[in-house]
C-alpha positions in Angstrom: 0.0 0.0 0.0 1.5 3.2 -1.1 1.4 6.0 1.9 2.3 9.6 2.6 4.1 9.9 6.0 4.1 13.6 7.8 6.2 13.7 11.6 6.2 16.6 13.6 6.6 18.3 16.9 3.5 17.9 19.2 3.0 21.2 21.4 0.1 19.8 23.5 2.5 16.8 24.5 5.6 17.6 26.7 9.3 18.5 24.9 10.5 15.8 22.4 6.8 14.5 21.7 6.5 13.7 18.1 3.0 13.5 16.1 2.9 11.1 12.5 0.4 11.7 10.0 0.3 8.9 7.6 -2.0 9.2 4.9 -3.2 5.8 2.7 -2.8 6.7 -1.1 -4.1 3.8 -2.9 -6.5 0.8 -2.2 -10.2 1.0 -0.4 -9.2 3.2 2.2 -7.4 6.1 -0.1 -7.2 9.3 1.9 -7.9 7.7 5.1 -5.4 9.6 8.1 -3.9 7.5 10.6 -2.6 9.4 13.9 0.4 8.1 15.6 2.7 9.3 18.7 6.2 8.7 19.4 7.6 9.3 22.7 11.3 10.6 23.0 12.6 7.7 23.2 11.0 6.4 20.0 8.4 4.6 21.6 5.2 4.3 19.4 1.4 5.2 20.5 -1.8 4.2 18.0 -4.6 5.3 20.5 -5.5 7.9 23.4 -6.0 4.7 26.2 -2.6 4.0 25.3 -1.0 7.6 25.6 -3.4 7.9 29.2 -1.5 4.5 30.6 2.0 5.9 29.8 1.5 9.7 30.3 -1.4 9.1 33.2 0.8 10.4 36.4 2.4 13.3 34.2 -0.1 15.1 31.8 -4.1 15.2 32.0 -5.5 13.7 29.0 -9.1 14.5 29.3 -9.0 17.6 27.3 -6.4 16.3 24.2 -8.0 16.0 21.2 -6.2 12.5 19.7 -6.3 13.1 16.0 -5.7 16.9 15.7 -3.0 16.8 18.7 -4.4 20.1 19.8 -6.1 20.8 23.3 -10.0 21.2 22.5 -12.0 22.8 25.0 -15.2 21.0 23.9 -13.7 18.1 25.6 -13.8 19.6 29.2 -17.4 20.8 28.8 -18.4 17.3 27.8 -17.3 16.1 30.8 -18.9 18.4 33.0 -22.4 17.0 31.9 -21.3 13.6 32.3 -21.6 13.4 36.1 -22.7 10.3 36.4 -19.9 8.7 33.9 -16.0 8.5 34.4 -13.7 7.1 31.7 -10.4 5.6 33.7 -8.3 5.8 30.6 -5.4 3.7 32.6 -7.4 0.8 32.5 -9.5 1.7 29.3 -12.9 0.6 30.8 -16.0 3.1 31.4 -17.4 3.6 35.0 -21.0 4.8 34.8 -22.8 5.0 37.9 -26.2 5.1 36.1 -26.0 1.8 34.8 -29.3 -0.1 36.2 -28.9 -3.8 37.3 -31.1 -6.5 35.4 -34.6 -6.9 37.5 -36.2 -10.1 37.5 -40.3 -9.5 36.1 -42.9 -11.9 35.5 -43.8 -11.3 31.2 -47.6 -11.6 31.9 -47.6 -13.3 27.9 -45.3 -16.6 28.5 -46.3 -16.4 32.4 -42.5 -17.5 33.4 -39.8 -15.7 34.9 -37.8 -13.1 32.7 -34.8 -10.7 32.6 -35.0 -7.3 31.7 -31.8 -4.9 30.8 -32.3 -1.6 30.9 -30.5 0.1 28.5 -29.2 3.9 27.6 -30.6 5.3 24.5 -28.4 7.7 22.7 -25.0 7.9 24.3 -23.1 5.7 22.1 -20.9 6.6 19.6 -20.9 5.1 16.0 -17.8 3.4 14.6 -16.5 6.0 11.9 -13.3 4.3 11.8 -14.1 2.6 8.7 -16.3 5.6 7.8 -19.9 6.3 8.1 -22.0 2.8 8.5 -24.7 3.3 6.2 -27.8 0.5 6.1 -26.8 -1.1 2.7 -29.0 -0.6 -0.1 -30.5 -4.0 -2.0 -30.0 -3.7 -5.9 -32.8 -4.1 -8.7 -35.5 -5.0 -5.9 -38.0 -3.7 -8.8 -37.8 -6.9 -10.1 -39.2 -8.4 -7.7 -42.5 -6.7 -9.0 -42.6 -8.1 -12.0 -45.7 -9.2 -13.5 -47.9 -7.9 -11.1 -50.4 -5.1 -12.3 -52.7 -3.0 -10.9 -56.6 -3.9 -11.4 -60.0 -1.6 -10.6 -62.4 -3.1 -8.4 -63.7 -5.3 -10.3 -60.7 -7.6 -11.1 -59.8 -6.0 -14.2 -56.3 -5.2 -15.0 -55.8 -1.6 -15.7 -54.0 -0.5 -19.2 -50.2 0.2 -18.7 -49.2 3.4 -19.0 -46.9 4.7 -22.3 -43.7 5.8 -21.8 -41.3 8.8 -23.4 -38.7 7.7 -25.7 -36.3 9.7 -23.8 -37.0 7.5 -20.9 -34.6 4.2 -21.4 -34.3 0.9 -18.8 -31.1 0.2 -17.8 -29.6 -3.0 -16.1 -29.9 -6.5 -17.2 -33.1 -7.7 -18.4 -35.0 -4.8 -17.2 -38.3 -4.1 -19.0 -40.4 -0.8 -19.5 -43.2 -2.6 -16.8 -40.3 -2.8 -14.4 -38.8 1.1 -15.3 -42.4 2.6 -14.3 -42.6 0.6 -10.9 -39.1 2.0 -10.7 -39.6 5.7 -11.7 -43.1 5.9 -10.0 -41.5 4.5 -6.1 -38.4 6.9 -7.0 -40.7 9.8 -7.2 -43.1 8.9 -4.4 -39.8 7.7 -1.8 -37.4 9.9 -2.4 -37.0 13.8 -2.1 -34.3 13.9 -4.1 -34.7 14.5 -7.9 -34.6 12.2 -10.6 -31.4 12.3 -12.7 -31.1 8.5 -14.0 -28.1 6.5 -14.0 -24.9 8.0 -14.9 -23.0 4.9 -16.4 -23.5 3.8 -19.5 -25.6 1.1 -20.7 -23.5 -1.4 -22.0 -21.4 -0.5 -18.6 -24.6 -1.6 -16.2 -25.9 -4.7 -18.2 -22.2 -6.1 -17.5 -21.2 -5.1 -14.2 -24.3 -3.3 -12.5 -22.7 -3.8 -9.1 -20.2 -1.4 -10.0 -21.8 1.1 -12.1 -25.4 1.3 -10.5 -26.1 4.5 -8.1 -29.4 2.7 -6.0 -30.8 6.2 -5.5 -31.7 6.5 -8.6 -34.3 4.3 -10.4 -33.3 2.1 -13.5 -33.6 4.4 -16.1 -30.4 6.1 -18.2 -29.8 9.5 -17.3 -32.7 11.8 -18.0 -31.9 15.3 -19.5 -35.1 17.8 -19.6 -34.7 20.2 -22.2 -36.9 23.4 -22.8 -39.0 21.6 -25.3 -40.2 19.5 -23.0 -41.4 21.5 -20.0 -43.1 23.7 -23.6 -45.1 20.2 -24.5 -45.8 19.2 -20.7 -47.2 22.4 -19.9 -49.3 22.1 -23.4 -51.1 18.9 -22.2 -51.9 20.2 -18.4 -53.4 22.6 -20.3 -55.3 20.7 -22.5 -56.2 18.5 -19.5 -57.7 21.5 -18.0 -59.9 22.7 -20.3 -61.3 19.6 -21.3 -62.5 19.1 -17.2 -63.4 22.6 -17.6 -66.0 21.2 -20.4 -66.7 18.1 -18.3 -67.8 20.4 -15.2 -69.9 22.9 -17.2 -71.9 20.2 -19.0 -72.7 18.4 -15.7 -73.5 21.5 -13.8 -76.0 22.5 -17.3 
């Protein structure tokens, strides 16, 4: 793995402190910053727990700020809310003197003996050391409606609707049935506009893994010219004055 290595003085850390910088240049984690401390001896450091345990009787930690190597105020005001919790950063475990023992309860469903845990909403941290951790997103789950339609009352299946030409499935064995579910849950789901995917078509039939953006519906990238919006706004206002019609002749 190719990397970027950056060593300097530490002010926040006593005389002969060093701070590393080494920054990944190739592979999955390109641009990702690991932090690293050297002692004046030459002793390495990867995390804060470990700096605590070896500078614990000689500096207070509770206010340095790890990655930057700075001292950040924000720090010291966090800890004067947590009353209740104490970090022991020599022995890198949490003390929290809210923490509520399990209570046996009788579940009046199963009628037997059960164990309840109270837990703490909202005090812990997500893992961004990999980056954010995002729900993944399931590809060309359109498909899965395939062949259904939608039918009136009666039973009867309605007509499909006709698509623009400019409108185009992409991915592999994607129909225009499937496009429509796709478009019509894009624009009812999401708040974000339609743009179509960027890669090209050839591209997504043969590696769709890759090249497929699962915001965006399977359709090729949509460009909306000024014609367009000129002919749209022609039928709404067609539309409207033939239920202008409709409404006079039933009122008459």
């Amino acid at each position: 793995m190719s990397v970027e290595r950056k060593k300097y003085e530490c002010s926040a850390l006593p005389k002969g402190w060093q701070r590393e910088e080494v920054i990944r240049k190739s592979g999955l984690s390109a641009g990702k910053i690991d932090v690293y401390y050297y002692s004046p001896s030459g002793k390495k450091f990867r995390s804060k727990p470990q700096l605590a345990r070896y500078l614990g009787d000689v500096l207070d930690l509770s206010t340095f700020d790890f990655r930057t190597g700075k001292i950040n105020s924000l720090l010291l005001r966090k800890n004067k809310k947590q009353k209740g919790t104490q970090y022991d950063y020599s022995r890198g475990v949490r003390n929290d003197a809210s923490l509520v023992p399990p209570i046996r309860q009788t579940a009046s469903i199963f009628k037997q003996p059960v164990t309840v845990y109270k837990m703490q909403d909202g005090k812990v941290k997500s893992d961004f050391k990999h980056g954010p951790q995002e729900k993944p997103k399931q590809l060309f789950w359109e498909k899965r409606l395939e062949g259904l339609r939608a039918c009136d009352v009666g039973g009867t299946e309605l007509d499909a609707m006709e698509l623009p030409r400019g409108l185009r499935a992409v991915g592999p064995h994607v129909r225009e049935e499937t496009l429509l579910q796709s478009v019509a849950t894009a624009l009812h789901v999401s708040a974000q506009p339609v743009t179509g995917q960027t890669g090209s078509r050839s591209a997504l039939d043969k590696n769709p893994g890759v090249f497929l953006n699962p915001d965006q519906p399977l359709v090729q990238a949509v460009t909306v010219a000024d014609d367009d919006i000129k002919r749209q706004e022609e039928r709404v206002c067609a539309a409207r004055k033939k239920l202008e019609e409709a409404l006079k002749a039933l009122v008459a």
